[in-house]
N, C-alpha and C positions, 0 to 999 in steps of 0.2 A: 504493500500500500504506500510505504512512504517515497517507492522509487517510481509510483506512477504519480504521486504528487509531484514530485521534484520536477519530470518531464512535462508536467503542467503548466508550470510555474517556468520551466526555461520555452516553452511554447507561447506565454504570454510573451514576456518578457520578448521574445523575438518580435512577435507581430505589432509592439505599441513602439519597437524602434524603428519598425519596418513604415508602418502606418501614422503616426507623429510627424507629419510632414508639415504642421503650423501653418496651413492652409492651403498648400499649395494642389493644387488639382490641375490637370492635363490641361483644360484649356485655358490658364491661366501662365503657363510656362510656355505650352506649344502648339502653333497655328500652323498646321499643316505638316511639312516633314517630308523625307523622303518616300517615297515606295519604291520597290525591286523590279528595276530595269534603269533607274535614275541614275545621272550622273553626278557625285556628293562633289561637293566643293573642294577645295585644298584647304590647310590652317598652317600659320605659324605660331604656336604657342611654346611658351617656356616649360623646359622639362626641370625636372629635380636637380640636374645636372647644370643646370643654369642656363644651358644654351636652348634656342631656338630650334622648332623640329617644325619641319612641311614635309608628308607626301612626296611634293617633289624631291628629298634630300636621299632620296631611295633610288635612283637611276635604273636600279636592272629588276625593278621589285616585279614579279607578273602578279600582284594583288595584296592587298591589305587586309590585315585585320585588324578594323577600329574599336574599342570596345570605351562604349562607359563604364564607370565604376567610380570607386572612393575609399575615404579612409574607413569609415563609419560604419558603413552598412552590412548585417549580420550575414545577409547572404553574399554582397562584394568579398566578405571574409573568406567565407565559404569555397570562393572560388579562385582566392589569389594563387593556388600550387597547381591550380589547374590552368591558368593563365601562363603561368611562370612554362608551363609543361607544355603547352602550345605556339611560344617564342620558343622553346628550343627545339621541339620536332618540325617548324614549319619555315620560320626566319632564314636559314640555309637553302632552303629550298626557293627562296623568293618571295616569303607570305610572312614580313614585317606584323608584330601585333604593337600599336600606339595605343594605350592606355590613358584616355581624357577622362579627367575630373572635372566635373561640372558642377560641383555645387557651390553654394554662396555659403562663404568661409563666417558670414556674419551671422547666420541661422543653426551654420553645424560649423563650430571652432575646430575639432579634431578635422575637418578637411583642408586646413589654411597650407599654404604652401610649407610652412616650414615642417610640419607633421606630415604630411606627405613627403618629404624629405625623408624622414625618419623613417615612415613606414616603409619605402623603399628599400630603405638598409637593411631593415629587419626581414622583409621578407626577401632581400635578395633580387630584385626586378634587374632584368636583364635586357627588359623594353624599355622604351622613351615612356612614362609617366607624366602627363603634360596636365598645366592648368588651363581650363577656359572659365578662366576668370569675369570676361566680362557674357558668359551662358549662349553667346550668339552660334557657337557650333553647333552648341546640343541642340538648340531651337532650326539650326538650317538642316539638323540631321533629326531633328523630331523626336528623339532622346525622351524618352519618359520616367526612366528606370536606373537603378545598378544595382546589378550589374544591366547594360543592352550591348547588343550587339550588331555591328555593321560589315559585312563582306564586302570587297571591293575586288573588283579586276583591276589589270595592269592600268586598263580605261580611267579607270574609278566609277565604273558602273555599280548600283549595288546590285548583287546577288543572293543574296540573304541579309533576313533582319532577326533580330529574337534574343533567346537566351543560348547560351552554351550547350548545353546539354539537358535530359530532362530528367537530372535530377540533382539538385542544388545540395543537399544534406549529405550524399553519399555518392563519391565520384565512383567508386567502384558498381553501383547500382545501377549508374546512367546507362542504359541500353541501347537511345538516340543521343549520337554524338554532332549534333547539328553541325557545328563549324566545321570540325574535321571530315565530313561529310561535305560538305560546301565546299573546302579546299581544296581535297580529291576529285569531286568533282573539275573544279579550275582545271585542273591540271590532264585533266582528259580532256579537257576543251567539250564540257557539255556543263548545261545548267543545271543545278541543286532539284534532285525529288524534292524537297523540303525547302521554301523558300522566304519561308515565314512562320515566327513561332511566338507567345505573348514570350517577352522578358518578365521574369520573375524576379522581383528586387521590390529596393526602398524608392519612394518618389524621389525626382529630383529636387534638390531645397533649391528652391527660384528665388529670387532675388526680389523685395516686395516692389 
């Protein structure tokens, strides 16, 4: 009894940090957004690193994988070793992962750049971790979530949108592996079975 309590109480717990978004609701952050065949814009935003990252800084890239995310957010958490695991099987290959943060550092303090810093270190990011600071990507790319996800061809077409995989708690459980599934696809030169999925995450904290 007391270990089905406990999993009750960390199932709250998850869902009021998940849903605590202090008002922010989808059409209050995002008007419109991309859909799968679009072509997504470029960015130059600052990474952890202190430098500047664009899309373009990738020359030989045959496709991107853009992903929102954050410091904060229980399921972002959930999926930073599986991030981390997708820059290293796919990056070599030509399928860069750019990790934007998009929230307002005035709403959620643990996303400010300097804690993204940190969190970098701690977990080891091997990708560009970038600020969009002033939220205008996540709003050209329709971003609702983090973790979301954006596939891109070499074009910057998107080809997939969604979550990672479908199942946030337990990587080893995941039995649809979206992106990688998306990527392989690329690489055969055919479009994704799957080319859209909801993202499962925290809202994004928009700026009031």
């Amino acid at each position: 009894m007391k270990n089905v309590n406990l999993i009750l109480v960390l199932l709250l717990l998850i869902f009021f940090a998940c849903s605590s978004s202090e008002g922010d609701t989808r059409s209050e952050g995002v008007t419109g957004g991309y859909a799968v065949g679009d072509t997504a814009r470029d960015f130059r935003l600052k990474n952890v690193d202190g430098k500047m990252v664009s899309l373009t800084d990738y020359e030989e890239a045959k496709g991107y994988i853009v992903i929102f995310t954050c410091n904060t957010c229980p399921f972002s958490k959930m999926y930073e070793d599986r991030i981390n695991a997708l820059h290293a099987k796919f990056a070599d290959k030509g399928f860069p992962v750019i990790a934007i943060n998009p929230n307002d550092a005035r709403k959620k303090w643990g996303d400010s750049y300097d804690n993204m810093i940190d969190r970098a270190k701690e977990k080891g990011f091997k990708f560009p971790y970038v600020q969009d600071k002033t939220q205008e990507i996540a709003r050209a790319y329709g971003a609702t979530n983090t973790p979301h996800v954006y596939v891109l061809n070499k074009d910057r077409k998107v080809v997939y949108i969604g979550s990672i995989d479908n199942n946030a708690r337990d990587a080893a459980s995941a039995d649809k592996l979206y992106v990688e599934d998306a990527i392989m696809a690329l690489e055969n030169n055919k479009a994704p079975e799957i080319s859209k999925t909801k993202a499962i995450g925290c809202t994004i904290k928009w700026a009031s």
